[in-house]
LOVEXKOL-868561 format. One record per atom (N, C-alpha, C, O): residue number from 1; y negated, z, x negated. Coordinates in nm, 4 decimals, padded with zeros to 6 digits, always signed. Layout:
! LOVEXKOL-868561
  num         v         w         u
  NUM         Y         Z         X
...
This chain:
! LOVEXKOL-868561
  num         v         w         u
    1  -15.1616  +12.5956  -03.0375
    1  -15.0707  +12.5740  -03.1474
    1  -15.0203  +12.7088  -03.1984
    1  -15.1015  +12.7992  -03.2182
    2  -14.9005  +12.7250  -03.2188
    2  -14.8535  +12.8505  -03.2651
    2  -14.8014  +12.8639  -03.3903
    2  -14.7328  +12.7743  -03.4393
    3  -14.8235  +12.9557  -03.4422
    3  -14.8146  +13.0038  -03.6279
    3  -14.7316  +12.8885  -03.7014
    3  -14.7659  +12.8156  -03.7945
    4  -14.5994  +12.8958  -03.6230
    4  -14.5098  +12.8144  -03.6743
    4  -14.5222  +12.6926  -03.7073
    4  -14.4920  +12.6661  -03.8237
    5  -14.5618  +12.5986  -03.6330
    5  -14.6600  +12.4814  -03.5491
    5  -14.7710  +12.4686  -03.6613
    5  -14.7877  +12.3539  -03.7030
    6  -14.8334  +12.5477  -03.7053
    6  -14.9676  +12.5394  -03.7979
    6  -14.8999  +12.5786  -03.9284
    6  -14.9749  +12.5475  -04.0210
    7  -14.7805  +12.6381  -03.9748
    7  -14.7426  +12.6351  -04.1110
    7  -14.6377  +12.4553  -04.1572
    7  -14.6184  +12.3996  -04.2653
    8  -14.5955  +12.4197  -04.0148
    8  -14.5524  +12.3234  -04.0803
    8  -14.6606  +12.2147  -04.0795
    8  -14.6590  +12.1351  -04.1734
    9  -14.7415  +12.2036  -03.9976
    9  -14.8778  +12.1217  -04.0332
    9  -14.9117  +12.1566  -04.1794
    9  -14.9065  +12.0774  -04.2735
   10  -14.9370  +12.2493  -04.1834
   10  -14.9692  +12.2628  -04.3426
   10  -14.9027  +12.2671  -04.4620
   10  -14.9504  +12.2647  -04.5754
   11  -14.7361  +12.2768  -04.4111
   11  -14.6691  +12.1955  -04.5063
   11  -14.6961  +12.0329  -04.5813
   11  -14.7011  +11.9802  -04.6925
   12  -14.7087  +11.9992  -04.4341
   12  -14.7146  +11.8516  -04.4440
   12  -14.8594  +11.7924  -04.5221
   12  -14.8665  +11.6830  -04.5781
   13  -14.9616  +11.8839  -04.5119
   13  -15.0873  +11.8806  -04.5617
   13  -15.0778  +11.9267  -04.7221
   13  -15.1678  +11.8893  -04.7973
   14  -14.9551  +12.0180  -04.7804
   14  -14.9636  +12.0148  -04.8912
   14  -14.8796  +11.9192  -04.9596
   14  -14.9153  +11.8584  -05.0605
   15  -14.7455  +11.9044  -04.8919
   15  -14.7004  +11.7643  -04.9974
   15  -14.7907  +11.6463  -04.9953
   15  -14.7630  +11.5736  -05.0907
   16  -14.9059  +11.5905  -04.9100
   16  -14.9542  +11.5015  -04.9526
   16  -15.0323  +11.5450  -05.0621
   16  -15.0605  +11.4587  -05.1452
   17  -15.0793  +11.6763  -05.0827
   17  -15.1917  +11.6708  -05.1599
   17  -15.1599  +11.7450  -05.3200
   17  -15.2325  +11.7741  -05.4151
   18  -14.9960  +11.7584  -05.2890
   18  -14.9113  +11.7960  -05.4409
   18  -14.9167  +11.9309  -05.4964
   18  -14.8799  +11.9625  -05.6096
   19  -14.9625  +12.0024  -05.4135
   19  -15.0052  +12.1536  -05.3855
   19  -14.8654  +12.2073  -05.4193
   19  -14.8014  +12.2255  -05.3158
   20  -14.8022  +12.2361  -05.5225
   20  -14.6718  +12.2743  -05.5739
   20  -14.6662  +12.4448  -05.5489
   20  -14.5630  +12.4892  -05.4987
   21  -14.7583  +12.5239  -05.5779
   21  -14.7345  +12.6800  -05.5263
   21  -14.7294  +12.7079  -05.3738
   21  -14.6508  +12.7710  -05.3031
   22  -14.8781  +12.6149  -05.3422
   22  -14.8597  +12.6332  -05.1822
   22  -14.7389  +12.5487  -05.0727
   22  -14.7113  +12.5596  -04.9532
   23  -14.7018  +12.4853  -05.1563
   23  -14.5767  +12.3752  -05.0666
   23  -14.4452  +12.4939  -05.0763
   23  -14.3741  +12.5276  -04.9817
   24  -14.4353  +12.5529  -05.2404
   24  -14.3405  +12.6506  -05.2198
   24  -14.3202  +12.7496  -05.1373
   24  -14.2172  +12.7644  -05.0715
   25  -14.3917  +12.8036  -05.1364
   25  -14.4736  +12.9069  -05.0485
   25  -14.3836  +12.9299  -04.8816
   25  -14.3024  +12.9978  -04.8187
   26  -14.4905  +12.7945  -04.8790
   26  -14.4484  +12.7352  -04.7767
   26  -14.3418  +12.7432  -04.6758
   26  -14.2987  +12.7861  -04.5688
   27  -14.3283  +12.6719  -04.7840
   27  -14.0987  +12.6319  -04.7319
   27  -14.0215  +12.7895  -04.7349
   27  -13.9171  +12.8300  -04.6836
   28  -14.1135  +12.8474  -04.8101
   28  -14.0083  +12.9917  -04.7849
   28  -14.0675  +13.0679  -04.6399
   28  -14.0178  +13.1606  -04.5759
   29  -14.1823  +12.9968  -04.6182
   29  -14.1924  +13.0895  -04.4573
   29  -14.1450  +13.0128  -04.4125
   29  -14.1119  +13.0626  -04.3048
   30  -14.1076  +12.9031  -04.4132
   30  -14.0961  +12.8233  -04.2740
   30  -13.9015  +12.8783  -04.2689
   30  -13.8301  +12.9213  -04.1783
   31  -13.8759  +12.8446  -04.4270
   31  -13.6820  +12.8990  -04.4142
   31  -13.6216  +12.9884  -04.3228
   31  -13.5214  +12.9798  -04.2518
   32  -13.7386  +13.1095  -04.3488
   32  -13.7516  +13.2326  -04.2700
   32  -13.7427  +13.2572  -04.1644
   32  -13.6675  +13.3247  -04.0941
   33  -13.8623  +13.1721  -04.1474
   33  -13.8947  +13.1598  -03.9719
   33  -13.7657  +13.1237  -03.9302
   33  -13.6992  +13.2192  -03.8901
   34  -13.7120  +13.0174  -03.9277
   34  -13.5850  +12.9463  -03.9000
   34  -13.4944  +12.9704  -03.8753
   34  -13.4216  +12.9271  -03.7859
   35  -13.4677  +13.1036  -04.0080
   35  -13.3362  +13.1849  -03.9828
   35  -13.3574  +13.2719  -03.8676
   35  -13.2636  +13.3403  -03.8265
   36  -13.4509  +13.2750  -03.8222
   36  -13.4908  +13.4194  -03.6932
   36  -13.4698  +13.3791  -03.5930
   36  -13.4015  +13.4393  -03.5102
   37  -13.5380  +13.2352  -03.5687
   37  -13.5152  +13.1524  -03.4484
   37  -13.3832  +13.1062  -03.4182
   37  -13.3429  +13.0846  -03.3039
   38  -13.3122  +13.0906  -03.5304
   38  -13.1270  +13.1070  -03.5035
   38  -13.0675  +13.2449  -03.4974
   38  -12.9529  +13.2187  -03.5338
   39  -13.0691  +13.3527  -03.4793
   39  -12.9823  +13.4459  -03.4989
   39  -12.9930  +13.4691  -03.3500
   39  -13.0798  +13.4562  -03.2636
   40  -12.8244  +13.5224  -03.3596
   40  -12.7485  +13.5347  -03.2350
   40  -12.8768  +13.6350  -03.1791
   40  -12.9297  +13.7279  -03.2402
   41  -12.9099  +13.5804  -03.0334
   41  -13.0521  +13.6899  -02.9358
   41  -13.1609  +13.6457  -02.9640
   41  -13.2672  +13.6724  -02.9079
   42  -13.1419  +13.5698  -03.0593
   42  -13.3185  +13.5571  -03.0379
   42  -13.3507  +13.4200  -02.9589
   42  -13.2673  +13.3324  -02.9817
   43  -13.4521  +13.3843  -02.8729
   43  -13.5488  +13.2981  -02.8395
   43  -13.5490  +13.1484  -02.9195
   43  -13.5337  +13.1147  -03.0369
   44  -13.5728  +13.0822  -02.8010
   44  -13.5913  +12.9183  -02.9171
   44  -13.7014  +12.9460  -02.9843
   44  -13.6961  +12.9111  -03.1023
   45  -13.8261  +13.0106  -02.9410
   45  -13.9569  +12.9837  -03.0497
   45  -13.9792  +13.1421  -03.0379
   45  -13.9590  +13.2133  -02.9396
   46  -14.0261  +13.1776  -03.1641
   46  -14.1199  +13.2909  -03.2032
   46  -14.2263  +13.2678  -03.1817
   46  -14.2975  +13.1730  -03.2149
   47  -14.2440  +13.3554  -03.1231
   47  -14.4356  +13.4336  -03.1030
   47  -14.4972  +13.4675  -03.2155
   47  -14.4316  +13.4988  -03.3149
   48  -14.6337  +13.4658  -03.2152
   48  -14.6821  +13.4636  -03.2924
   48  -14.7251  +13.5700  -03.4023
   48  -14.7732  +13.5580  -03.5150
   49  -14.6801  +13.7029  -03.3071
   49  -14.6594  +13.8284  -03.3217
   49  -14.4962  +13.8455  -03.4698
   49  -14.4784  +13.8865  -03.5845
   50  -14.4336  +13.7924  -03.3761
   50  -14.3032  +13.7807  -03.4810
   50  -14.3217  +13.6937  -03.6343
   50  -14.2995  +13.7274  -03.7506
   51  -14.3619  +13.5943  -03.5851
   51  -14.4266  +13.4961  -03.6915
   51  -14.5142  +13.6009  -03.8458
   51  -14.5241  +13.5676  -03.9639
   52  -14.5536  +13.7047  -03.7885
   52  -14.6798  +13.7418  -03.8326
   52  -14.6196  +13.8547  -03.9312
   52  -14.6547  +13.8730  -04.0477
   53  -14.5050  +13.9384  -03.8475
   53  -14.4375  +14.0125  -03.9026
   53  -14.3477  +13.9654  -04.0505
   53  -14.3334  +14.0260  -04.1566
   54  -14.2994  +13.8388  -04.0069
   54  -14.2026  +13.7749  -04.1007
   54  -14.3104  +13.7709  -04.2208
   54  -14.3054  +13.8403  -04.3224
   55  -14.4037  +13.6803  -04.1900
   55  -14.4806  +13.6782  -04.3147
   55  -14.5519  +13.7597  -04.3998
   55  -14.5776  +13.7335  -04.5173
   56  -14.5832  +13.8572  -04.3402
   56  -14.6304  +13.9859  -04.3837
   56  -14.5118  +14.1043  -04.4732
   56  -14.5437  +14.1933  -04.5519
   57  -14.3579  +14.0614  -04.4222
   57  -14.2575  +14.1552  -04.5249
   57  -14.2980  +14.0548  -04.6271
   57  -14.3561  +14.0923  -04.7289
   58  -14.2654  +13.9048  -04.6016
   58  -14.2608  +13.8008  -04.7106
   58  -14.3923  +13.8264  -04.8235
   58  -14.3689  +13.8431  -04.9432
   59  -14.4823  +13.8267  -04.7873
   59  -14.6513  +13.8914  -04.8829
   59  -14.5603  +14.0327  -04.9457
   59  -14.5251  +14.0221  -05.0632
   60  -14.5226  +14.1597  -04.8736
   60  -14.4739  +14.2662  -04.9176
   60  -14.4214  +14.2856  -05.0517
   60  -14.4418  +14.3584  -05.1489
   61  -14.3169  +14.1549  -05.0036
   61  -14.1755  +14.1860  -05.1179
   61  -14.1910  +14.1069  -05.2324
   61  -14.1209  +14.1062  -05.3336
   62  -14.3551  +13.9970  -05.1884
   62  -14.3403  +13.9305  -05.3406
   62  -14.4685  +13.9986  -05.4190
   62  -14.4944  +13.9867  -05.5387
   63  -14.5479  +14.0796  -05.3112
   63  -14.6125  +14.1464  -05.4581
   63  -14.5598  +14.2745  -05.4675
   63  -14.6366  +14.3556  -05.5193
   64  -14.4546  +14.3154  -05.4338
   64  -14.3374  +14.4097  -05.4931
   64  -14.2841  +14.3760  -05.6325
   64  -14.2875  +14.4432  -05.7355
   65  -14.2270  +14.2370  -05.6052
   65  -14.1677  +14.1735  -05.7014
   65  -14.2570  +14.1567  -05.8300
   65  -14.2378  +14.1905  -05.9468
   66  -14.3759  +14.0838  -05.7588
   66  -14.5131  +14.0638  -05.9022
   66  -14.5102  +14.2271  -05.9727
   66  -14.4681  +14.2247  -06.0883
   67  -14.5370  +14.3259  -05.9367
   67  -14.5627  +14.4783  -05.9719
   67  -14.4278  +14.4645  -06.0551
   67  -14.4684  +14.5016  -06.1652
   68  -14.3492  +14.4471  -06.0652
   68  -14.2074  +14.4814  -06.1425
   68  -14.1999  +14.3556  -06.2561
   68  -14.1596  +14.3807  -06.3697
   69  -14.2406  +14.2217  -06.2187
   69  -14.2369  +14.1251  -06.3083
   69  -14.3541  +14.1749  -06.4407
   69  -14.3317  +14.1661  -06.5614
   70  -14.4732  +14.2244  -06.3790
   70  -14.5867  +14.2369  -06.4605
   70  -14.5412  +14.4272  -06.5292
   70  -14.6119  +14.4884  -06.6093
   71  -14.4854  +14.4497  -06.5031
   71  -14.4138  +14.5712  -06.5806
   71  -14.3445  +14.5067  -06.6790
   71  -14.3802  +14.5332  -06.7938
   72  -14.2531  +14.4274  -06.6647
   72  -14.1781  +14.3721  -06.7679
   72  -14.2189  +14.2640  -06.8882
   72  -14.1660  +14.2173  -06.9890
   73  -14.3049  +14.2561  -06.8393
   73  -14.4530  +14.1491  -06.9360
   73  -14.3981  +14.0221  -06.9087
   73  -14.4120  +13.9391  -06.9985
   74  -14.3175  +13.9739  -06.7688
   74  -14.3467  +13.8315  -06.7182
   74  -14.3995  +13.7933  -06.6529
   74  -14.3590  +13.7607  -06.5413
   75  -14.5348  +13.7787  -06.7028
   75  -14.6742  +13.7390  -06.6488
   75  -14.6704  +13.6040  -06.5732
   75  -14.7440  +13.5747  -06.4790
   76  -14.5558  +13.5109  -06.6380
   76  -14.5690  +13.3410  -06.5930
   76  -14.4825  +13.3922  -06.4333
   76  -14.5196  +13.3496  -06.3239
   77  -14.3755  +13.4803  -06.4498
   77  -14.3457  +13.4942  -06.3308
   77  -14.4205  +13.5825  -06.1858
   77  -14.4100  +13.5813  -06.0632
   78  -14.4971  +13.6529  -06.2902
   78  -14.6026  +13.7771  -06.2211
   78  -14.7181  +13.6349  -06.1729
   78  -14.7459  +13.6433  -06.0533
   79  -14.7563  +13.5657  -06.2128
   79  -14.7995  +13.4872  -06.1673
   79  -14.7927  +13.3832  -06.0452
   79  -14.8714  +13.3345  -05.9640
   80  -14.6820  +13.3771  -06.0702
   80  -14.5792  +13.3127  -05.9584
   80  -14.5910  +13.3441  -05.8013
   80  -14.6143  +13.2801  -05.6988
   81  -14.5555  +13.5096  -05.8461
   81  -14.5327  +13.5413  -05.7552
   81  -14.6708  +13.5864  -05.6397
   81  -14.6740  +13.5951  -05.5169
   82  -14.7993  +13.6131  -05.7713
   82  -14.9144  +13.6117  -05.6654
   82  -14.9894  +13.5029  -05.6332
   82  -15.0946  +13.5083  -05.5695
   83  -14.9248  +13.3785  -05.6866
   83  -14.9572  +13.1932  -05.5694
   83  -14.9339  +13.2009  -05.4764
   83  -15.0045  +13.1424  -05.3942
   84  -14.8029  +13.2899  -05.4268
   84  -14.7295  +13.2804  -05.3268
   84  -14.7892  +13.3788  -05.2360
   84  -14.8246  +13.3318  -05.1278
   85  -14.8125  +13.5275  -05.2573
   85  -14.8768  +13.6430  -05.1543
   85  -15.0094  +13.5961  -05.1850
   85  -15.0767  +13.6884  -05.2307
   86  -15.0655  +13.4992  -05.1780
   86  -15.2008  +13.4565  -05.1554
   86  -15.2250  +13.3653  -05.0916
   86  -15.3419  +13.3377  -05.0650
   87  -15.0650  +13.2509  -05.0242
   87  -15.0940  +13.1927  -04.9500
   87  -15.0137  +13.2362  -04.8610
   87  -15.0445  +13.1957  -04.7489
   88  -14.9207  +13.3038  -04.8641
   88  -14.9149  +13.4205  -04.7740
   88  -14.9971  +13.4830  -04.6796
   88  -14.9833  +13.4863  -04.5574
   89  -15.1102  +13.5469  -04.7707
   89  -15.1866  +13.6494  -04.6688
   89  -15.3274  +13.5206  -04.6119
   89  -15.4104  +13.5532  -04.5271
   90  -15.3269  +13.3789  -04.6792
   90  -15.3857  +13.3511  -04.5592
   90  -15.3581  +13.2979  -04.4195
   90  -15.4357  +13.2206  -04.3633
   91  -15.2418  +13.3429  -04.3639
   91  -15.2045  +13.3532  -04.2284
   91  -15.2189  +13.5059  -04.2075
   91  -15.1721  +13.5104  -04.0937
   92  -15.2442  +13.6087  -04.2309
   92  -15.1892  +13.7426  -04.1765
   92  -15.3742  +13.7966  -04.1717
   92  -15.4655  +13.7799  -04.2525
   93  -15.3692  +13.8493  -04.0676
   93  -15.5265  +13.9144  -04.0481
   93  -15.5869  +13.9941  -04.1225
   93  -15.5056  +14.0735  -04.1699
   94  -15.6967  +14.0145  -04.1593
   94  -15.7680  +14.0521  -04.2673
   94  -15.7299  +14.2150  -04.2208
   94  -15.7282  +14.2604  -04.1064
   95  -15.6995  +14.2874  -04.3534
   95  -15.6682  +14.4668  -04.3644
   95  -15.8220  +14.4923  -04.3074
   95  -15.9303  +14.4343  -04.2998
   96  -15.7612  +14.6129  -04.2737
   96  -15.8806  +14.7593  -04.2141
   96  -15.9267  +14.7716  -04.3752
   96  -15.8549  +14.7482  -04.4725
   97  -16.0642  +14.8141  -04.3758
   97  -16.0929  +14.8970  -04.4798
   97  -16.0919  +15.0237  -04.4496
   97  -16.0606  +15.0710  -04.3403
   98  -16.1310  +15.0902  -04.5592
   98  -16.0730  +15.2643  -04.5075
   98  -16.1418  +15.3438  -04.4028
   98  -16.1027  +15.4339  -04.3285
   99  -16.2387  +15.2929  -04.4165
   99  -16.3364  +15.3558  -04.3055
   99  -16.3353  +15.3252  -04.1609
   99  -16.3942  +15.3885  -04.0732
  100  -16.2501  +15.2047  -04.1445
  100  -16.2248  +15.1142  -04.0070
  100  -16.0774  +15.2220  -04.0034
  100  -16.0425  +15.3080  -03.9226
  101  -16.0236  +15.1777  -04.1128
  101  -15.8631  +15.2899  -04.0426
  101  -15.8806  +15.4578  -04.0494
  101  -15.7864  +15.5203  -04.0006
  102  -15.9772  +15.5261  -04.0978
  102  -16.0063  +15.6542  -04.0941
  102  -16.0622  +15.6616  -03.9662
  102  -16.0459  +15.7675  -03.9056
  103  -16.1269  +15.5683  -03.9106
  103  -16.2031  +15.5402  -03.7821
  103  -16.0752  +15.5362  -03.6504
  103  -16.0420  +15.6349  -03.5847
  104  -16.0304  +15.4266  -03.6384
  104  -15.8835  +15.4121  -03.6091
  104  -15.7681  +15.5364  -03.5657
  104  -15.7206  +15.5509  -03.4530
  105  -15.7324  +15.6357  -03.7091
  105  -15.6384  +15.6902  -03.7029
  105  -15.7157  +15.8687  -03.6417
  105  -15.6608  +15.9730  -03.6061
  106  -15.8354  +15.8355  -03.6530
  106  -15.9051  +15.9528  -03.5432
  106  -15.8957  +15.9534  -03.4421
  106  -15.8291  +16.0400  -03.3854
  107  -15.9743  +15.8329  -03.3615
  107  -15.8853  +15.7970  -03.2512
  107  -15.7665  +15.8356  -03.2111
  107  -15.7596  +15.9251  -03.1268
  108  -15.6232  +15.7628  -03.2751
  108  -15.5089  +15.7755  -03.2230
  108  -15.4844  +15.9080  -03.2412
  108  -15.3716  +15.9247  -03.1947
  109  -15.5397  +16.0482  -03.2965
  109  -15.5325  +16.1538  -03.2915
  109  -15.5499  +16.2562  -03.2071
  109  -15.4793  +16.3514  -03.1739
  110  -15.6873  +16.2085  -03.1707
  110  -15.7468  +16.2565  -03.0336
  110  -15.6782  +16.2031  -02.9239
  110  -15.6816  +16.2758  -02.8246
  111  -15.6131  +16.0910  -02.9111
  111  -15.5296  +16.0372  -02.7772
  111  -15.4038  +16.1153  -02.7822
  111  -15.3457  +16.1377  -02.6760
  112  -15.3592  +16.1560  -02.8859
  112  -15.2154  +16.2156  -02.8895
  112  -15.2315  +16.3278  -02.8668
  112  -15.1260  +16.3888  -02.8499
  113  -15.3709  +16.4180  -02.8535
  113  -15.3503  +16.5702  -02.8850
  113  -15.2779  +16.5812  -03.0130
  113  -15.1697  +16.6373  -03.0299
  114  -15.3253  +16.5418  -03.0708
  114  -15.1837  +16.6098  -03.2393
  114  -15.3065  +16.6857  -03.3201
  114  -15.4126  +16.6341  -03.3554
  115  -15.2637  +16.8215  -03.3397
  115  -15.3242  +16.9393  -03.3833
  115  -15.2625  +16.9716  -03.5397
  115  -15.3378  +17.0373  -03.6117
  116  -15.1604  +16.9395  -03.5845
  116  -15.1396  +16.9690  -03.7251
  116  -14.9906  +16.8738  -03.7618
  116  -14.9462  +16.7899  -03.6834
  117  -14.9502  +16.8949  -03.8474
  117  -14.8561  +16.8340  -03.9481
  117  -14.7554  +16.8002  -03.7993
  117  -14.7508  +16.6879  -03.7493
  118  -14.6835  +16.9143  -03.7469
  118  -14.6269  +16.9119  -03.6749
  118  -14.5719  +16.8172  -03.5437
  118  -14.4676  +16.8146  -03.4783
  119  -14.7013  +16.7403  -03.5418
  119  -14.7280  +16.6269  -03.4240
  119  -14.7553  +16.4880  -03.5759
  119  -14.7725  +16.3710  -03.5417
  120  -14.7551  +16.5060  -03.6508
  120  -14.6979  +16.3568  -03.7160
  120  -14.6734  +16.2279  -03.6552
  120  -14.7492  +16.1364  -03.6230
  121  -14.5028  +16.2497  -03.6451
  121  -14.4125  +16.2169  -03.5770
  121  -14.4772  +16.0818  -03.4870
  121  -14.4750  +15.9591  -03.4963
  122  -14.5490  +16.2097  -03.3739
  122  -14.6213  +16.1370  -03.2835
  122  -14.7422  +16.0346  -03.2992
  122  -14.7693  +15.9322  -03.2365
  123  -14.7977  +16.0913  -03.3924
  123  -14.9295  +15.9830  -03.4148
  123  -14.8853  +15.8907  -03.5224
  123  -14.9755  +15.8124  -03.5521
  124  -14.7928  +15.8766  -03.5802
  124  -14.7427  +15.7508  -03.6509
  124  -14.6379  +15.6544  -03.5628
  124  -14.5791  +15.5618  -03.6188
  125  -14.6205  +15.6809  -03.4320
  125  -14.5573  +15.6080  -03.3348
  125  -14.6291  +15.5234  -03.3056
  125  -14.6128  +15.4016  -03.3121
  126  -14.7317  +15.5947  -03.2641
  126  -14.8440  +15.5149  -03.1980
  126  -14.9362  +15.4456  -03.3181
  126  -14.9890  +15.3348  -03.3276
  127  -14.9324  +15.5331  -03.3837
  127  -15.0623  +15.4347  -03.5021
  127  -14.9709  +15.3143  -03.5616
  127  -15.0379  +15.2136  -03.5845
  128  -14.8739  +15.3059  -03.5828
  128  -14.8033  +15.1723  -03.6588
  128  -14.7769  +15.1120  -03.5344
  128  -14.7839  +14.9944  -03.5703
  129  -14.7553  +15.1082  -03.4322
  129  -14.8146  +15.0262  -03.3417
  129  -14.9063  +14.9784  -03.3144
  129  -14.8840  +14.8576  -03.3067
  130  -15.0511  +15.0103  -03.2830
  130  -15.1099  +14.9916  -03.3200
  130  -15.2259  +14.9360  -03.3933
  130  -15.3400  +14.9017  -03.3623
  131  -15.1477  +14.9397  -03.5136
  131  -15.2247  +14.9129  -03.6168
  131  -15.1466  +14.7929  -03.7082
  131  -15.1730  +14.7595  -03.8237
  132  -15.0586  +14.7481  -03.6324
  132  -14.9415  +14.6579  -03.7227
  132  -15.0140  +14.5149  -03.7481
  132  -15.0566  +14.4319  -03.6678
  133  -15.0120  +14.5173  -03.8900
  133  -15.0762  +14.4018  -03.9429
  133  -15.2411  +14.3769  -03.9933
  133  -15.3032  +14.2816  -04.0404
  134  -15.2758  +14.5282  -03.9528
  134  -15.3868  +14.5489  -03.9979
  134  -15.3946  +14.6357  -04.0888
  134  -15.4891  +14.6243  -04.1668
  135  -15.2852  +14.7649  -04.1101
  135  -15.2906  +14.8109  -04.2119
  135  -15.1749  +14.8427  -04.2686
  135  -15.0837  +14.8259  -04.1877
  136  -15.1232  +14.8965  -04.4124
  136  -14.9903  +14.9000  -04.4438
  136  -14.9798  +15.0417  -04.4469
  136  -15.0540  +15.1342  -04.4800
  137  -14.8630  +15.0296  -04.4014
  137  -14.7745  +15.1805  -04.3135
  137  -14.7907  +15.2759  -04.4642
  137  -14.8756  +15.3649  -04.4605
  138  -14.7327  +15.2629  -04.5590
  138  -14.8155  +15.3657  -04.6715
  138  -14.9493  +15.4267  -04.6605
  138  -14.9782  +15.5447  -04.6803
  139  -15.0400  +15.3132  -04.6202
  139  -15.1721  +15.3666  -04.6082
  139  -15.2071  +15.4843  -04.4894
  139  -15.2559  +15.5972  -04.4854
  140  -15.1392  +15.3647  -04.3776
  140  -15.1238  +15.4463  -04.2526
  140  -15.1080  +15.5914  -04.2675
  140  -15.1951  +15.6750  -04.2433
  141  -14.9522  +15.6208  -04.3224
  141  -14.9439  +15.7342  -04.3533
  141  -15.0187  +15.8455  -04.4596
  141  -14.9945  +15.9661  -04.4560
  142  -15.0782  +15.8055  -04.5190
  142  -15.0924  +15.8437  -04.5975
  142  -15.2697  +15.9299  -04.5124
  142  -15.2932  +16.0506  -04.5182
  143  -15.3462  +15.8441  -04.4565
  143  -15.4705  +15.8914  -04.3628
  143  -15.4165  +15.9610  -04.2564
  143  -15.5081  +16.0074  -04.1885
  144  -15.2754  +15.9964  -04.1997
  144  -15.2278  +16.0297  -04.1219
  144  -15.2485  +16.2043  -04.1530
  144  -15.2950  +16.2871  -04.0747
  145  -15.1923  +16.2291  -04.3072
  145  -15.1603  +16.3750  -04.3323
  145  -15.2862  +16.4054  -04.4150
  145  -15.3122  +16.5120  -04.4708
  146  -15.3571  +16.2970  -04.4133
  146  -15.4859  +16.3521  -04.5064
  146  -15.5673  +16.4444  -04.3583
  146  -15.6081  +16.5599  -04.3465
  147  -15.5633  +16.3403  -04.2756
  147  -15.6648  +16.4171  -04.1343
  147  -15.6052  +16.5334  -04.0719
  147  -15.6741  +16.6230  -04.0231
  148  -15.4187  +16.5343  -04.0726
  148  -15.4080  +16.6290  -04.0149
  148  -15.3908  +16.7688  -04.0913
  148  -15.4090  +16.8860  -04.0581
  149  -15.3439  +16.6996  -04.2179
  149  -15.3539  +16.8272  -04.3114
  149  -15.4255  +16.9414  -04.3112
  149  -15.4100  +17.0241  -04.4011
């Protein structure tokens, strides 16, 4: 069964059960998905890989959004918006903790030969490859110039 395949199963599993955040939720990955699987080049079905990506900007941009709602003291909407990146992130694979991606981005260091700032470039090619969906590219970067610094 593929991502897609298991979010509309679980659509269907929340309108019976009246699940109003998670049905919303929902319908906005599945919209998503939809629009991808129509645009001119792409494939009748997404992989699960693609699937994974979509949902993971979708988690991104709504606790982007929550961070800016809860600045403005709209908590009912700051609220809102973390029903949604919570049923969000339970499709998307559990994050590295720091010690798994400090672990990780040593590795991809030593494979690159990258000796200082200079080779960056290179080990964030390979590490957000990688590492996509396990950790967020801020972080990424951010252990990137701490090690090579």
């Amino acid at each position: 069964m593929t991502l897609f395949d298991q979010i509309s199963n679980d659509l269907k599993e929340a309108m019976k059960a009246r699940e109003k955040e998670k049905l919303e939720a929902l319908r906005g990955i599945k919209k998503v998905m939809l629009e991808a699987r129509s645009e001119k080049g792409a494939g009748a079905e997404l992989s699960d890989k693609e699937s994974l990506k979509i949902i993971a900007k979708l988690a991104k941009q709504g606790s982007d959004s929550a961070t800016l709602f809860k600045e403005q003291g709209r908590m009912d909407l700051y609220e809102q918006e973390m029903a949604q990146v919570a049923v969000f992130e339970t499709y998307l694979p559990v994050k590295m903790s720091d010690e798994e991606l400090t672990a990780a981005v040593k590795a991809i260091i030593a494979e690159t030969g990258a000796v200082s700032m200079k080779d960056m470039g290179k080990v964030m090619g390979v590490a957000s490859k990688k590492l996509a969906g396990q950790a967020d590219g801020k972080d990424i970067s951010a252990k990137v110039k701490s090690l090579l610094g």
